[in-house]
VEXZAFI-79026 format. One record per residue: residue number from 0; x, y, z of N, C-alpha, C in turn; residue in one letter. Coordinates in steps of 0.2 Angstrom, whole numbers, plus 5000, padded with zeros to 4 digits. Layout:
N
<rec NUM <X Y Z> <X Y Z> <X Y Z> "A">
...
This chain:
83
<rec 0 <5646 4792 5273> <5639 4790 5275> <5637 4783 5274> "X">
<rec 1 <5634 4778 5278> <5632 4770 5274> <5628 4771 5272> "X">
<rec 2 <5631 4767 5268> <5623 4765 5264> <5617 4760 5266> "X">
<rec 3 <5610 4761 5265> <5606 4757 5268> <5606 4751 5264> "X">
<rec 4 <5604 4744 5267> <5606 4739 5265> <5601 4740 5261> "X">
<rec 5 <5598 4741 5257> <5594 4738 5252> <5596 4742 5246> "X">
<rec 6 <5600 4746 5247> <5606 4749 5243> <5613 4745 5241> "X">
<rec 7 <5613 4739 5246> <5619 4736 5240> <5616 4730 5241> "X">
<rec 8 <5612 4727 5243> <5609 4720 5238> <5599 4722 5240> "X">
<rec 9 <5599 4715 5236> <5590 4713 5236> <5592 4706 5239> "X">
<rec 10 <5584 4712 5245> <5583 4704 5250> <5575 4701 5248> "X">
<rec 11 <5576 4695 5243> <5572 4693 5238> <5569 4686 5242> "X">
<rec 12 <5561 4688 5245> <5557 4682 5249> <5552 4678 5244> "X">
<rec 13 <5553 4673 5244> <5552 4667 5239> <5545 4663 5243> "X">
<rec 14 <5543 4666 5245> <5537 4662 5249> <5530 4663 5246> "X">
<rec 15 <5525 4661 5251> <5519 4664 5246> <5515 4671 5246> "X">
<rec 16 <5513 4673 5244> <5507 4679 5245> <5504 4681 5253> "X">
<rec 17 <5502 4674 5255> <5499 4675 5260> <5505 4673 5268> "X">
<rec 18 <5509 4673 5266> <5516 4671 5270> <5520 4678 5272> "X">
<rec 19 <5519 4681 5265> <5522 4686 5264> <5517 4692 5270> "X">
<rec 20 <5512 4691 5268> <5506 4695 5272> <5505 4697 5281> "X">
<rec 21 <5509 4686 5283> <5509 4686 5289> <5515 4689 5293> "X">
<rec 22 <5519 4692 5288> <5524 4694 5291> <5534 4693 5286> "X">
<rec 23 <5535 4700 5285> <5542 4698 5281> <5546 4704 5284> "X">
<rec 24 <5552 4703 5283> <5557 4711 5283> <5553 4715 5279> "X">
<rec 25 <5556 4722 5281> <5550 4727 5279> <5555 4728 5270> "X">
<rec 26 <5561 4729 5270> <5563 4730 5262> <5562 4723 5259> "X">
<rec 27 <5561 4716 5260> <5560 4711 5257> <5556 4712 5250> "X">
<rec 28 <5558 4709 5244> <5553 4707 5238> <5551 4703 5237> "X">
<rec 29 <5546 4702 5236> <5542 4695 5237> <5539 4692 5230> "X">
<rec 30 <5545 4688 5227> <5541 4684 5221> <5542 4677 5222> "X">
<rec 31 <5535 4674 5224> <5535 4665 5226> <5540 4664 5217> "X">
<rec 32 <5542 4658 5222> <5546 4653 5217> <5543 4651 5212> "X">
<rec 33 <5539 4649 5212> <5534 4648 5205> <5533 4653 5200> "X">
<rec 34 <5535 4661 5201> <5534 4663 5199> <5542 4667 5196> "X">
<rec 35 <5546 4664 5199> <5553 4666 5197> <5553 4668 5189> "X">
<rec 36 <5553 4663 5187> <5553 4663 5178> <5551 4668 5175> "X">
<rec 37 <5544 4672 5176> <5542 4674 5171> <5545 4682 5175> "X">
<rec 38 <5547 4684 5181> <5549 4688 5183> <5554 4690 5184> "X">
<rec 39 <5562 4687 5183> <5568 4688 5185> <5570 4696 5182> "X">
<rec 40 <5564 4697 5177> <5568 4703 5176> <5565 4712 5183> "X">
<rec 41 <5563 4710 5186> <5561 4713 5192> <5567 4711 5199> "X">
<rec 42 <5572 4707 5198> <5579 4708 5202> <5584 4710 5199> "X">
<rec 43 <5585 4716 5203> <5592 4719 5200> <5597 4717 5199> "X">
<rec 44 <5602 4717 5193> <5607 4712 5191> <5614 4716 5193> "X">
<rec 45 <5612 4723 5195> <5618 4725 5198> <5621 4725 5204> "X">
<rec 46 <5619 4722 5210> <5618 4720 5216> <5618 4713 5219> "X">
<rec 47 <5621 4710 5223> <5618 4704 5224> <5612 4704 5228> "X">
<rec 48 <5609 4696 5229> <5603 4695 5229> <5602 4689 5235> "X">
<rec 49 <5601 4691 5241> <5600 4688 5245> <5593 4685 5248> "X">
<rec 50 <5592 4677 5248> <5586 4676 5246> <5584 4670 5253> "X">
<rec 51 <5577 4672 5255> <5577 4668 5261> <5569 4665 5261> "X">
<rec 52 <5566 4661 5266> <5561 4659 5266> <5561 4657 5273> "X">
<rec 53 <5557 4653 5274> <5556 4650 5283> <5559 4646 5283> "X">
<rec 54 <5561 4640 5283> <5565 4634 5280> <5574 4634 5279> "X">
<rec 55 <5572 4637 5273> <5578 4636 5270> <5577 4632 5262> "X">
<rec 56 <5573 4628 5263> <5573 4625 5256> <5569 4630 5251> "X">
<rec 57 <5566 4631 5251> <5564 4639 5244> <5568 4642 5243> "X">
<rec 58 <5574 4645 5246> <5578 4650 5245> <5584 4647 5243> "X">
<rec 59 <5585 4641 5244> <5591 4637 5242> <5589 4635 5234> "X">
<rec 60 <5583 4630 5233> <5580 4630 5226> <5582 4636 5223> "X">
<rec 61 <5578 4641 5225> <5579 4649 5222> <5587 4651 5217> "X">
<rec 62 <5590 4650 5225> <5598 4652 5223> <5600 4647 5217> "X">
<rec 63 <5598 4640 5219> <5600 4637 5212> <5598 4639 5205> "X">
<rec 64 <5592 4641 5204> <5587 4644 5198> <5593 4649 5195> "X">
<rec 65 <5594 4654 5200> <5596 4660 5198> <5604 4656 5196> "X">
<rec 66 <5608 4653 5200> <5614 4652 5196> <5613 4649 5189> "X">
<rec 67 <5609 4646 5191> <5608 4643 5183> <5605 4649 5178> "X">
<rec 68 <5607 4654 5178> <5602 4657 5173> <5611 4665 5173> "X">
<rec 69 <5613 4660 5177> <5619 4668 5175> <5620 4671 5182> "X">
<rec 70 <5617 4671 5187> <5615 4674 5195> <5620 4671 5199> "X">
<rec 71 <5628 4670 5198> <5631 4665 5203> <5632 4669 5210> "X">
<rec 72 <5629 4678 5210> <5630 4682 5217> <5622 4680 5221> "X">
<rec 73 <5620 4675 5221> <5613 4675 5223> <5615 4670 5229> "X">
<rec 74 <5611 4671 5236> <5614 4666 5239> <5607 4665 5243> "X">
<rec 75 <5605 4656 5243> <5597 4657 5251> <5601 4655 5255> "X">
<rec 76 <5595 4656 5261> <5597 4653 5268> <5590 4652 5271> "X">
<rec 77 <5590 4649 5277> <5583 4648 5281> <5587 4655 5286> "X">
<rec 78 <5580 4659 5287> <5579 4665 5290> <5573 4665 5293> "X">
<rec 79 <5575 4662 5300> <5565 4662 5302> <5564 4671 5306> "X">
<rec 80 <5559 4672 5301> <5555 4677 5305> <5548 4679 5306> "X">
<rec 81 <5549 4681 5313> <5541 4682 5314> <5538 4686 5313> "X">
<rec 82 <5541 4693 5308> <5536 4698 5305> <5535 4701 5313> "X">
């Protein structure tokens, strides 16, 4: 049987609250970048951790955050969605 993807990674949206509102994939978590720090312990360390925003540039900062902290399975990219 597959497994559903939010079973073998976290798809971790780095935008804002209100971005988030106007539209994300539906299993996406959404912790703005700014708030990465005080949060990290709300991404699961057993799975990787695939990280996106509209752009591209949040999710690449992101991905950098996380290897710096031990997270070198983390990866951003620019993912445009319309919600």
């Amino acid at each position: 049987m597959a497994r559903k993807a939010q079973d073998r990674f976290t798809l971790l949206y780095v935008r804002q609250p209100g971005e988030y509102a106007a539209g994300h994939v539906p299993v996406a978590k959404l912790i703005p970048i700014a708030e990465l720090d005080k949060r990290l312990d709300e991404i699961d360390t057993a799975k990787p951790t695939l990280i996106y925003c509209a752009i591209g540039g949040r999710s690449r900062v992101t991905a950098q955050m996380l290897a710096g902290r031990g997270r070198a399975d983390a990866s951003g990219t620019a993912w445009p969605f319309d919600g």
